[in-house]
C-alpha positions in Angstrom: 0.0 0.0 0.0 1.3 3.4 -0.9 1.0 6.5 1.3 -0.5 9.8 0.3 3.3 11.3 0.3 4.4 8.5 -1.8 1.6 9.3 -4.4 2.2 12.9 -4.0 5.8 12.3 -5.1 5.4 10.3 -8.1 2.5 13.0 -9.0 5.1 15.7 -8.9 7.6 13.5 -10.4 5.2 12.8 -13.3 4.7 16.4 -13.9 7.9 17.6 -13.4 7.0 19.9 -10.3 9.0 20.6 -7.0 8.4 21.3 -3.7 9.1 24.9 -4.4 6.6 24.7 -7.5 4.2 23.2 -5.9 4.1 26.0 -2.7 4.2 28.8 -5.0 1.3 27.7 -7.0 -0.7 26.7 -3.8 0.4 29.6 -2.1 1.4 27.5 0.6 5.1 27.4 2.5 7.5 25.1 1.0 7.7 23.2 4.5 4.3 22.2 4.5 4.8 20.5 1.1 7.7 18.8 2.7 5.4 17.9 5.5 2.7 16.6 2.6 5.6 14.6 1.2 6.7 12.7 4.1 3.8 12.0 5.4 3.6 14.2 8.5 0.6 16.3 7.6 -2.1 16.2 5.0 -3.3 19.3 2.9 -6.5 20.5 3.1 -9.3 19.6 1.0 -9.1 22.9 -1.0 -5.6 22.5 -1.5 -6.0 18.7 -2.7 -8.3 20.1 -5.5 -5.2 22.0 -6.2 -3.5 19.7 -6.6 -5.4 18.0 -8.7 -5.8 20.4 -11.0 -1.7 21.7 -11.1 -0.8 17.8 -11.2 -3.0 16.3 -13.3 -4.3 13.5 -11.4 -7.7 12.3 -10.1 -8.6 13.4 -7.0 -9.3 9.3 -6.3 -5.2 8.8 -5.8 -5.5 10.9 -2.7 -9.3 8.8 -1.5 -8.1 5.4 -2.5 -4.7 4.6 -1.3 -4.9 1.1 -3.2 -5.4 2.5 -6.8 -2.9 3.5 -9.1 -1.3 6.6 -8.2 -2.5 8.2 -11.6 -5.4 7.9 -12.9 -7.0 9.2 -15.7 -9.3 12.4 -15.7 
């Protein structure tokens, strides 16, 4: 089973985005998307639409921790 900060990584991976990227867009500190990362916190629900949106991933990879990491929109 993968965790949300494994998923997040690979997400980010897949698109190519850092940390900093990911903060700037989200208007969010760069520590909390650490914290996102590696599994210490979890982002809100507005900023997992975000996400979703800047990443391009299904919201579902953040519900379903068992599906593939990306799925299609």
């Amino acid at each position: 089973m993968t965790s949300f900060g494994q998923r997040l990584s690979v997400a980010m991976k897949n698109a190519q985005k850092s940390q900093s990227d990911i903060a700037r867009e989200l208007s969010v500190s760069q520590p909390s998307v650490h914290a996102w990362v590696h599994d210490k916190n979890w982002p809100s629900i507005k900023n997992v639409l975000a996400l979703e949106s800047y990443l391009g991933v299904s919201v579902n990879w953040v519900q379903n921790v068992s599906s593939p990491c990306l799925e299609a929109r």
